[in-house]
C-alpha positions as CSV (number, residue, x, y, z in Angstrom):
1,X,-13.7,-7.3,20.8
2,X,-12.9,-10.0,23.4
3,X,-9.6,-11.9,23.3
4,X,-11.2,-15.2,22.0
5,X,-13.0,-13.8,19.9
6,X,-9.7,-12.3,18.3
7,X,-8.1,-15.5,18.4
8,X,-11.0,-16.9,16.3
9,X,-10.8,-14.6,14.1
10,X,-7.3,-15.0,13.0
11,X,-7.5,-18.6,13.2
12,X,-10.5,-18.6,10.4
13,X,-8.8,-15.9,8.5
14,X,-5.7,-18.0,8.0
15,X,-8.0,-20.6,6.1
16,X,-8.4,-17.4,3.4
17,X,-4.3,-17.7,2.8
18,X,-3.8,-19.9,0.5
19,X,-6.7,-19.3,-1.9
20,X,-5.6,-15.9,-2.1
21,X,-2.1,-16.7,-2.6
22,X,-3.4,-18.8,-5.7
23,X,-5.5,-15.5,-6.7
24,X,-2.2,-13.4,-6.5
25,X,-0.3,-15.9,-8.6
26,X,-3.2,-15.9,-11.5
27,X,-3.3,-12.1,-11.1
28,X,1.1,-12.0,-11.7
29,X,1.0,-14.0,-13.9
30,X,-1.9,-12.4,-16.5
31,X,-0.4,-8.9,-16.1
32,X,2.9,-10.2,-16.6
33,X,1.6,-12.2,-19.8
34,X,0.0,-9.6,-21.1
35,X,2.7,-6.8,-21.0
36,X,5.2,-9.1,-22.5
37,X,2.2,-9.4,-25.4
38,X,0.8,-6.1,-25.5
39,X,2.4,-2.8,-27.3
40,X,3.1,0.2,-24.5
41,X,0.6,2.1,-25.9
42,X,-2.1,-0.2,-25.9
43,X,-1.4,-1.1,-22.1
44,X,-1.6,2.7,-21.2
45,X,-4.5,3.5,-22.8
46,X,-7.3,5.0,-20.3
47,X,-10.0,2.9,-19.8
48,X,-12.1,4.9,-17.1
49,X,-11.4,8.5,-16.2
50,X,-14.5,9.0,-14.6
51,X,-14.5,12.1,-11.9
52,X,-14.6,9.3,-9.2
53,X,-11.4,7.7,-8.6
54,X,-8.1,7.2,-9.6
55,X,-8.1,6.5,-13.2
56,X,-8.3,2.8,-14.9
57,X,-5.9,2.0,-17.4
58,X,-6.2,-0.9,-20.1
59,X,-3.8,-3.0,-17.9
60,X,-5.5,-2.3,-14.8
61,X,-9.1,-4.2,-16.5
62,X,-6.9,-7.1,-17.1
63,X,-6.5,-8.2,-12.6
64,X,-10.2,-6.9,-12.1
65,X,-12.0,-9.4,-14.4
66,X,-9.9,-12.1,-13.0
67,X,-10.2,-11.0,-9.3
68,X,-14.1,-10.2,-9.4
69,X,-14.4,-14.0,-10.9
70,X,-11.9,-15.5,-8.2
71,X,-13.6,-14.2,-5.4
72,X,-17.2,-15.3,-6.5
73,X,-16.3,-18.9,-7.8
74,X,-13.6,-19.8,-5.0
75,X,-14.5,-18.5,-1.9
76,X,-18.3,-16.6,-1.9
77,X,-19.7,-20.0,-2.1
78,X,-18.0,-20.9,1.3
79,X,-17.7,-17.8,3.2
80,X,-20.4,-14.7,2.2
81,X,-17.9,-11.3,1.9
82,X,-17.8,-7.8,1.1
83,X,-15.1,-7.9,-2.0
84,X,-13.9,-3.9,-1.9
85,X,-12.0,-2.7,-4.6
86,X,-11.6,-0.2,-7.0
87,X,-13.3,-1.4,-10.7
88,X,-16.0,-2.6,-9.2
89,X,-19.2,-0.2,-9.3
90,X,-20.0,1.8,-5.8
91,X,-16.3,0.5,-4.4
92,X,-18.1,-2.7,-3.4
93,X,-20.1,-5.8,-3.7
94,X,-21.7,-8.6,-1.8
95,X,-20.7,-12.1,-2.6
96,X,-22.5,-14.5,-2.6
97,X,-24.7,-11.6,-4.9
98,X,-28.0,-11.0,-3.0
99,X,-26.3,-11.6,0.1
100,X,-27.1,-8.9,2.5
101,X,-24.2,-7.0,3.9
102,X,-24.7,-7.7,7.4
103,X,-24.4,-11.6,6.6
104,X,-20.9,-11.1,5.2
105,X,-18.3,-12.9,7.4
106,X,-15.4,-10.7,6.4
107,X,-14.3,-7.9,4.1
108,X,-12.1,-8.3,1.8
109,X,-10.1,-4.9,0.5
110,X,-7.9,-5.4,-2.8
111,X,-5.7,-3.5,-4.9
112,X,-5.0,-6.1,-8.1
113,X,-2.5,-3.6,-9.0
114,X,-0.9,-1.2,-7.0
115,X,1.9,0.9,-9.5
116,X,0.0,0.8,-12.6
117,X,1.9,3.2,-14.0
118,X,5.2,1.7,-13.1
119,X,4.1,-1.4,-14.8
120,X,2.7,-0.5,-17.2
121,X,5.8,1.7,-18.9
122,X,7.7,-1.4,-17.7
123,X,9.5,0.7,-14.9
124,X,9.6,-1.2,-12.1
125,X,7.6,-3.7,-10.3
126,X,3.7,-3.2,-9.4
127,X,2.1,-5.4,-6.4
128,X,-1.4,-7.4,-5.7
129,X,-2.6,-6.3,-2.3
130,X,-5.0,-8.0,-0.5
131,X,-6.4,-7.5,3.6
132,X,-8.5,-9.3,5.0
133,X,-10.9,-8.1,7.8
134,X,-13.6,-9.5,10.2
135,X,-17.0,-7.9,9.1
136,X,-17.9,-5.1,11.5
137,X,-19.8,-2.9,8.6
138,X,-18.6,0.2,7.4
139,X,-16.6,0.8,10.5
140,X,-14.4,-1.5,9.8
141,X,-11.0,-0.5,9.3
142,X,-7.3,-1.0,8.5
143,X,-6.9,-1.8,12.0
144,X,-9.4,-4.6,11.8
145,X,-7.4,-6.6,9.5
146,X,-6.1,-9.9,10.4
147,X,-4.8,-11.5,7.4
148,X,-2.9,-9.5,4.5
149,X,-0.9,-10.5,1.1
150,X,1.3,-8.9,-0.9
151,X,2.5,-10.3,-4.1
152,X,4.6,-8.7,-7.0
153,X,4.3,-8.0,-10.4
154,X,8.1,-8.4,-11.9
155,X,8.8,-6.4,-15.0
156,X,8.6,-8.5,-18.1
157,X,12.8,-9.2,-18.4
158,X,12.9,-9.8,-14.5
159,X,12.7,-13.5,-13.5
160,X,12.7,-13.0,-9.4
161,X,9.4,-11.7,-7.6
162,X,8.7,-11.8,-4.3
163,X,5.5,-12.7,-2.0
164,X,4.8,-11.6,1.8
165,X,2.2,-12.1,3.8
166,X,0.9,-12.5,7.8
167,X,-1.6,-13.4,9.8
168,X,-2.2,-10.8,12.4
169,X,0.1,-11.6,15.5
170,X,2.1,-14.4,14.0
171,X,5.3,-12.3,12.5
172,X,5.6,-11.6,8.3
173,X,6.7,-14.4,6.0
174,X,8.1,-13.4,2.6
175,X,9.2,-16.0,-0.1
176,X,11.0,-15.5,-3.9
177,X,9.7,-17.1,-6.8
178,X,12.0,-17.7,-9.9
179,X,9.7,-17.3,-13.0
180,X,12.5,-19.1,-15.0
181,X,12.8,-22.2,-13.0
182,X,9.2,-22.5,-11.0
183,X,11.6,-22.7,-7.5
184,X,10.4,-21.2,-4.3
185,X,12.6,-19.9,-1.9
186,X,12.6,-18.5,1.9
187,X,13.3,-14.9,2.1
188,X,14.0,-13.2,5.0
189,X,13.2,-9.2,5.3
190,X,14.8,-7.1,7.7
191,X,14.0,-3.8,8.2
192,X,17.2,-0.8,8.2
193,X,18.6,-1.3,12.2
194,X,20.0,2.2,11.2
195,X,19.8,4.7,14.1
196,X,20.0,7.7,11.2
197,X,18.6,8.5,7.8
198,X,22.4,9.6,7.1
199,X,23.6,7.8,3.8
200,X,20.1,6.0,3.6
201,X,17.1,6.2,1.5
202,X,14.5,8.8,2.7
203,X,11.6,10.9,1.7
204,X,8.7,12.3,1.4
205,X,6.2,11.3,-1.9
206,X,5.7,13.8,-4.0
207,X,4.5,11.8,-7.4
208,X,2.3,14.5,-9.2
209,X,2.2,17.9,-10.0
210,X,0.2,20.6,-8.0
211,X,2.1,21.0,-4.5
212,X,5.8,19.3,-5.4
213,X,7.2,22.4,-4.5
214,X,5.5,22.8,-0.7
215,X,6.4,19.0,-0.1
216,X,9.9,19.4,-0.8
217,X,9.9,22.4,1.5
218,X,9.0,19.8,4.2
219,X,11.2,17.4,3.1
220,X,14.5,19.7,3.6
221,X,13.2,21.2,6.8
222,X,13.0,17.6,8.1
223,X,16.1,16.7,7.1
224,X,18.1,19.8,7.5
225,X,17.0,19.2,11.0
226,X,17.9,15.8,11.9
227,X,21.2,16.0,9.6
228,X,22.7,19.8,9.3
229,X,23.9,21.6,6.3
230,X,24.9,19.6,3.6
231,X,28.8,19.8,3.2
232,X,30.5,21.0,-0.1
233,X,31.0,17.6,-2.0
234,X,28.9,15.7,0.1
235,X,25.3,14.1,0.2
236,X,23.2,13.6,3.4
237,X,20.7,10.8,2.5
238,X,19.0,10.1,-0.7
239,X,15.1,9.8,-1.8
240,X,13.3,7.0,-4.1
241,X,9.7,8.1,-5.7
242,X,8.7,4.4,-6.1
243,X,4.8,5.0,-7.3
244,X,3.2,2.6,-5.1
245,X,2.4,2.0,-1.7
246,X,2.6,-1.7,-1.4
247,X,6.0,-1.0,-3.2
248,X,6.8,1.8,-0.5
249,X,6.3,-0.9,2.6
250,X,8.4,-3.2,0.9
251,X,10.9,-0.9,0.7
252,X,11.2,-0.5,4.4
253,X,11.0,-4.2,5.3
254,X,13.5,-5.0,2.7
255,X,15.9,-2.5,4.6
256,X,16.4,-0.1,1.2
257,X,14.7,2.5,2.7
258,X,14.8,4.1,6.4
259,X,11.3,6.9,6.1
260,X,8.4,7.7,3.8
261,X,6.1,9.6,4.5
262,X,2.7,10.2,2.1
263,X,1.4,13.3,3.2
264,X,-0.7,13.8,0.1
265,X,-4.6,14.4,1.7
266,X,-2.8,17.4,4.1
267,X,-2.3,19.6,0.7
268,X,-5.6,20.2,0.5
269,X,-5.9,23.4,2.1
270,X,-2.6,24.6,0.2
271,X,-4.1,23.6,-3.5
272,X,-7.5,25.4,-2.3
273,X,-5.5,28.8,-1.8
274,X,-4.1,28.3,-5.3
275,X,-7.3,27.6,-6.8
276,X,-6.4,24.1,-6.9
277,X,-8.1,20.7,-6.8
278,X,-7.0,17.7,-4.8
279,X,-4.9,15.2,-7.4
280,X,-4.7,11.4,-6.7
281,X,-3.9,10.9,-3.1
282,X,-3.2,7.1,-1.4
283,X,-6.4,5.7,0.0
284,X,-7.4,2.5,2.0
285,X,-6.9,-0.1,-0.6
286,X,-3.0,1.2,-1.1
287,X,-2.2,0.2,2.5
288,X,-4.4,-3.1,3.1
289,X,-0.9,-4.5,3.6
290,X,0.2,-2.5,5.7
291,X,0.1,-5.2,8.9
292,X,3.1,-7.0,7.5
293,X,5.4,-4.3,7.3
294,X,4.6,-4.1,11.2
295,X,4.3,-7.6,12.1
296,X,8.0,-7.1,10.3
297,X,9.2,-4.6,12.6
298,X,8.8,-1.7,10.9
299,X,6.5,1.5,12.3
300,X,3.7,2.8,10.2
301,X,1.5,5.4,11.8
302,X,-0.6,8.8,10.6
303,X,0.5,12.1,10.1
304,X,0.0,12.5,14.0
305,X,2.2,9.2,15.5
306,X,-1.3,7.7,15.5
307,X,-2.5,3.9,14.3
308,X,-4.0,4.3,10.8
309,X,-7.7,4.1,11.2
310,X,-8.9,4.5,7.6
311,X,-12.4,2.7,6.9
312,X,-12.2,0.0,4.3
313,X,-13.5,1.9,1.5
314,X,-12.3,3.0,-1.8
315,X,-12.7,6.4,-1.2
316,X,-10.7,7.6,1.7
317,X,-7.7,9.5,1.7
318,X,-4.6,8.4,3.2
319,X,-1.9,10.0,4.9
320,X,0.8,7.8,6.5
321,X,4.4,7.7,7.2
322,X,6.6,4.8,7.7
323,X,10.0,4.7,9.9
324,X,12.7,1.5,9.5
325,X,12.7,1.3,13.4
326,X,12.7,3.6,17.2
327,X,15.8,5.5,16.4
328,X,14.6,6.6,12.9
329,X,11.4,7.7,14.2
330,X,12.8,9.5,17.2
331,X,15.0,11.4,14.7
332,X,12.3,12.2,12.4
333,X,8.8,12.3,14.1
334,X,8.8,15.4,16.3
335,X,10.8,17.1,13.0
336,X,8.1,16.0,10.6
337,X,5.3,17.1,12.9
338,X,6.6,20.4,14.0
339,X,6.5,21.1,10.1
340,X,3.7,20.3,9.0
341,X,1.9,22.3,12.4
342,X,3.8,25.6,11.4
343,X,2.3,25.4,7.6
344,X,-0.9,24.8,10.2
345,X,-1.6,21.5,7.8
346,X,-2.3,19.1,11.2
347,X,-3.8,19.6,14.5
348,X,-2.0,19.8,17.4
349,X,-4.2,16.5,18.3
350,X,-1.9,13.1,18.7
């Protein structure tokens, strides 16, 4: 892609901004309105556990119906895209409908809610993820995209929430909005300058059952190595299992936590031995966002130290891990990989 060509890409993107800033407030606030309504068990009742996908809650039908109508009343009629997302039959549709695909000017990956499960117990926050990328067909991916929004989903007795988003090249912005007052402030992020995980947040995700046991082998290798022993009395770093991505990359912007990595999709050859099937892993749509926490500062790569490179589908797996700077990932990176090549669960490929 030529320079210029770059440049006028993220110059139309930007135009996308606040539209879909207006979509993630309208998506907030309905999930937000509709837990403080709605019983538990009504909000956690499963809606779709079809074979393909993740499975879709009660809440989760609440952000589709008002994303799919966003998307073809606000901005098809402008702009044609391809609106991927999960909810929406074959992972994706053409808007304006009957548009062909080739016509589409951009494509639009969205998780409404990312942390269903943490909203929907009322555990901790959820996020509406949004990327935006120039339409290269089904090659395009998370490298592509020039615009991204992230937006949260505040538990029902929590009045601050927070908002990011970038345009590719121009640095993250983040604002907090007080649900009790209407105000909007500035908020700056800044990722852990830590040169150590020592006394900080780190950790590998290991939400589900099936391979808990092999991940947490990693997890003390990697730490055993970068820290020592753990002395009588005393504790080396710590670990949060926040169940959702978007809520993972804030995380590391916001400083709380110095490395995660998701190395879900890489278990797949240990579950196979045990008889196993692959569980949910992260896929494309969880990291759509994941341009802010870099144009932020932090690092975000693959399993390998690679760029992520995952098409903009809804059926990809993931695998990614996140460092708070340099100094984390030089303490970590060569650790991580050198376990995950003697459990032969990588190539030897960077």
């Amino acid at each position: 892609m030529s320079e210029y060509r770059a440049s006028q890409d993220t110059h139309d993107a930007s135009e996308l901004l606040a539209p879909i800033r207006r979509l993630h407030e309208r998506v907030r606030d309905e999930v937000v309105a509709t837990c403080e309504s709605a019983a538990l068990e009504d909000l956690s009742e499963v809606s779709d556990d079809s074979s393909e996908g993740d499975t879709i809650y009660a809440v989760d039908r609440v952000s589709e119906e008002v994303l799919l109508e966003f998307f073809e009343h606000e901005i098809a009629p402008r702009t044609p895209i391809v609106l991927i997302a999960e909810g929406i039959e074959d992972g994706q549709i053409v808007l304006p409908r009957g548009t062909p695909e080739k016509d589409a000017v951009w494509r639009v990956v969205v998780d409404p809610i990312d942390g269903t499960r943490g909203i929907m117990y009322q555990k901790r926050s959820a996020w509406v993820l949004t990327g935006v990328a120039p339409n290269r067909g089904r090659d395009t991916n998370l490298q592509d995209i020039v615009l991204a929004v992230q937006t949260e989903i505040p538990l029902v007795k929590q009045h601050l929430c927070d908002v990011l988003w970038c345009v590719r090249g121009q640095g993250a912005h983040a604002e907090r909005f007080n649900r009790l007052t209407n105000e909007t402030q500035p908020l700056r992020l800044q990722p852990s300058r830590s040169h150590s995980i020592r006394h900080g947040f780190a950790g590998l995700a290991r939400f589900f059952p099936g391979v808990r046991e092999e991940l947490a082998a990693i997890d003390e290798e990697v730490v055993r190595g970068a820290l020592g022993d753990v002395e009588h009395g005393k504790a080396h770093c710590f670990e949060d299992q926040y169940l959702s991505s978007g809520g993972q990359l804030y995380e590391l912007m916001a400083g709380h936590d110095r490395f995660i990595a998701d190395l879900r999709p890489l278990m797949e050859s240990v579950l196979r031995k045990r008889g196993l099937s692959s569980g949910i892993c992260c896929h494309p749509y969880d990291m759509c966002t994941e341009l802010i926490a870099r144009e932020a500062g932090v690092i975000v790569t693959d399993e390998r130290g690679a760029k992520l490179t995952a098409p903009l589908d809804v059926h990809a797996d993931v695998a990614w891990c996140g460092y708070a700077n340099e100094h984390i990932r030089a303490e970590i990176e060569s650790l991580l990989q050198d376990a995950l090549k003697s459990r032969g669960l990588t190539n030897d490929a960077a």
